[in-house]
N, C-alpha and C positions, 0 to 999 in steps of 0.2 A: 504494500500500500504506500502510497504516498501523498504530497499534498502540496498545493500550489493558491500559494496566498494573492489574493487579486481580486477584484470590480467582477463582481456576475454579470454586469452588463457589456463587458469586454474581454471574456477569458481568452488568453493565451492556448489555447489546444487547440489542435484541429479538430476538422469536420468530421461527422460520424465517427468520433473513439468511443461513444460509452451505451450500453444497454441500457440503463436505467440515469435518471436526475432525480435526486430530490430539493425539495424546497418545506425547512420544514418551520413555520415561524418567522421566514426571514425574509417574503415578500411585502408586508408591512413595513419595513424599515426601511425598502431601497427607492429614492425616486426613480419615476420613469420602468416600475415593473415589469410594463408591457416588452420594454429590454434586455430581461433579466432572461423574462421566459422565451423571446424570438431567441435570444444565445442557446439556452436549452434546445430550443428546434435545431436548432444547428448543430450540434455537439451530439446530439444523439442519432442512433444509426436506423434506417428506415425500420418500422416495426420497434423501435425502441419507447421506454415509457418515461411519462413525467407523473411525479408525485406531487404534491403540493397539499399542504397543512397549515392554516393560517387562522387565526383567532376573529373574529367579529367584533373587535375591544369598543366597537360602541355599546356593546351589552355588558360589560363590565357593571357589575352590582355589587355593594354589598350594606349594601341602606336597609334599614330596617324601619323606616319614613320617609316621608317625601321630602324633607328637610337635614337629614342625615348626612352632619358635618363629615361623616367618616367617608363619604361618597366624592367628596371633592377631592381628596387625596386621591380615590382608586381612577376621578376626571385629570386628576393634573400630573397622573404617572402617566395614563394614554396620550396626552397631550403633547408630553413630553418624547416619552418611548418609541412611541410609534409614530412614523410619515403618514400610514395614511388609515386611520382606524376603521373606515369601510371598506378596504379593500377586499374583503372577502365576499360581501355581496356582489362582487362585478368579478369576481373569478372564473368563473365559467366563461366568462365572454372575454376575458383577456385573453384564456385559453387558447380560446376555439380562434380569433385572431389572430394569433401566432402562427397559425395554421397546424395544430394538433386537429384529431379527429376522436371518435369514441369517448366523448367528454362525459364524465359520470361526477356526482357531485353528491354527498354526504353531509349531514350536521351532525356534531359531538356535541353536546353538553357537561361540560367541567363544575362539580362542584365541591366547595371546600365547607367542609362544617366544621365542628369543632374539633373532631377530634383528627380531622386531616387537613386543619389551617396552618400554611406555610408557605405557599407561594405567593397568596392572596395578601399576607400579613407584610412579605418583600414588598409586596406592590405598594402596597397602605404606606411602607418607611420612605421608599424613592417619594412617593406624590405628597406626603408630608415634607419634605426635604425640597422638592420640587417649590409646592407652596413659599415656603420662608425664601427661597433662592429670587424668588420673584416678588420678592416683598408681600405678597398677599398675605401673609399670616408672622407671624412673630415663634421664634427659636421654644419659646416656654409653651407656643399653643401647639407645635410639632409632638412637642414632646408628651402634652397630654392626649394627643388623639393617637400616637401609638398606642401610648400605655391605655386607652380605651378600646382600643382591637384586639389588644392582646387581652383585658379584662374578659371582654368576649368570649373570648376564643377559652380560655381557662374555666369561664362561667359555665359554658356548653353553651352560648348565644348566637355563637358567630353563624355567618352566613355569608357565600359568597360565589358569583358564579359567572362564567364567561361561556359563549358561542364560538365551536371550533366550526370549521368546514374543512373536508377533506377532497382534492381535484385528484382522479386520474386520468389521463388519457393518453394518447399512440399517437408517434409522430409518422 
């Protein structure tokens, strides 16, 4: 194995070296996607497949009201983290543009409760962190809307949940 660090939107390999492409999580974050995946078309050998795994992070929740300070931390980590938080709903037709064929298209549902809150609790730290970076909130109110996620999470309260989609198709 090996590996070759570089812009998915411009790899260094030739055409047709690989049977399969994945994309797992990492079409969110790149501008200009639609480039990431025509490289893909490229890179892969006729009859070869693309994978693609990408979150729905404008579903990001973990409010237990409609006013739930704790929600703005898990808006100002997507705001932050991710390029483009809807990109999953237009996956399919990024796809199929690229000129893939056979496009098939899946929803996952991810949920963290309390006793398997930890990814969701990372997120809450960055978008609390996020907040203060941007002035919006003050270093002492970061500090107490963790320690309210994690009271949560210890209480057996917590709740928190994102929309995966999963693309495959043949190029």
């Amino acid at each position: 194995m090996s590996f070759v660090e570089g812009d998915g939107r411009a790899v260094p390999l030739d055409d047709g070296s690989f049977d399969v492409v994945v994309f797992h999580t990492t079409l969110c974050h790149i501008p200009e996607p639609e480039l990431a995946l025509a490289e893909a078309f490229r890179l892969l050998k006729p009859g070869g497949w693309l994978a693609a795994f990408d979150g729905d992070y404008v579903t990001v929740s973990v409010a237990h009201s409609p006013h739930d300070p704790l929600q703005a931390c898990a808006d100002a980590a997507s705001e932050n983290l991710i390029h483009d938080p809807w990109l999953a709903r237009r996956l399919p037709v990024l796809v199929r543009d690229a000129g893939f064929a056979d496009v098939g298209l899946r929803g996952h549902s991810y949920v963290e409760a309390p006793s398997s809150a930890g990814y969701l609790l990372a997120v809450l730290d960055r978008g609390a962190d996020q907040l203060v970076t941007s002035g919006r909130i003050t270093a002492h109110l970061a500090v107490a809307l963790k320690a309210e996620a994690r009271r949560r999470s210890d209480a057996g309260e917590f709740y928190g949940h994102i929309n995966y989609v999963s693309v495959t198709a043949r190029r």
